[in-house]
Legacy VTK file of the C-alpha trace (Angstrom):
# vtk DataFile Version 3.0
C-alpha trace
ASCII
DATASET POLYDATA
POINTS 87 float
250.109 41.026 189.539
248.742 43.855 187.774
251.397 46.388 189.860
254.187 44.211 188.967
253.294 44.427 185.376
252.591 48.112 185.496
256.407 48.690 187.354
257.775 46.296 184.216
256.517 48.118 181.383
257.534 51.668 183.340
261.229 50.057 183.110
261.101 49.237 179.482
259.312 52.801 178.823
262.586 53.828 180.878
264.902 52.002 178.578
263.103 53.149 175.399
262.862 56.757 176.243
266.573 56.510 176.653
267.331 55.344 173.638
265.100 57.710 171.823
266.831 60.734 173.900
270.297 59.246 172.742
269.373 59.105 169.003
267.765 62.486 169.059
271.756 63.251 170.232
273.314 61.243 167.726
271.867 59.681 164.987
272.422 55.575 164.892
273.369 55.432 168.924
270.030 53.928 168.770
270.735 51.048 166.677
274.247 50.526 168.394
272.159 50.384 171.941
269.687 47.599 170.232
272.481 45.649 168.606
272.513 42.876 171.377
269.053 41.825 169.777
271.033 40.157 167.064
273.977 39.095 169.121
273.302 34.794 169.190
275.724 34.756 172.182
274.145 37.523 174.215
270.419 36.141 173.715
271.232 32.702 174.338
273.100 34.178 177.511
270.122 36.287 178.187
267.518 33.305 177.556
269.375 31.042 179.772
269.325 33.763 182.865
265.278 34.407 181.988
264.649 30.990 182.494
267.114 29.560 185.013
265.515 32.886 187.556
262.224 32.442 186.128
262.074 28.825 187.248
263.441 29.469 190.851
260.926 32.593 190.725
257.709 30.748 189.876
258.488 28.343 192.522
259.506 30.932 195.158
257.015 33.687 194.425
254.685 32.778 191.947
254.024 33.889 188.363
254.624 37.995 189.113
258.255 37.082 190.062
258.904 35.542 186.577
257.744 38.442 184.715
260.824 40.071 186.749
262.893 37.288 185.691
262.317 37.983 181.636
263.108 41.295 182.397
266.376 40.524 184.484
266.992 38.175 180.774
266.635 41.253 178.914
269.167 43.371 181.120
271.803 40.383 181.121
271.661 39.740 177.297
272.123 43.838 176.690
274.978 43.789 179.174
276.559 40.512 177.308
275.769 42.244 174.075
277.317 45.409 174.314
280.634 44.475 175.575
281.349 43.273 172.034
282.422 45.794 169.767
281.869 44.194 165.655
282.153 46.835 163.805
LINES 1 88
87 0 1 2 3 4 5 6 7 8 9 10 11 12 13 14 15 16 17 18 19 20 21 22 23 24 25 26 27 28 29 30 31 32 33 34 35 36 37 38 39 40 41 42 43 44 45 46 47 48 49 50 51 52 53 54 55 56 57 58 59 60 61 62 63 64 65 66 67 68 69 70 71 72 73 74 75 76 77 78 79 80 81 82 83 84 85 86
């Protein structure tokens, strides 16, 4: 469990250290990358697919293949999210 967590949270460091490089680039790329965070569509997409994979993963794997499944939520609700363009 404790390697599964460890290979999550080196993702997300991933993701954030991406973000930081691209705002260091240009300034606000940042907050355009984060947007899907207050996209109702995207999360809801994104909550559905965390749960839906999380429930097939608990029963298939156990509670370490879940944790992959809220990150899989995460990834679908940024892809959802950023194909809008609202500005």
């Amino acid at each position: 469990m404790s390697v599964t967590l460890l290979s999550i949270a080196i993702v997300v460091a991933a993701l954030v250290i991406r973000t930081a490089i691209a705002e260091i680039r240009q300034p606000g790329s940042g907050r355009r990358q984060w947007k899907f965070l207050t996209n109702p569509r995207a999360l809801a997409t994104g909550a559905l697919t965390a749960v839906l994979l999380g429930l097939l993963a608990w029963v298939t794997a156990g509670p370490a293949a879940a944790a992959w499944a809220a990150l899989a939520g995460v990834l679908v609700a940024y892809v959802v999210g950023s194909g809008e363009n609202n500005d």
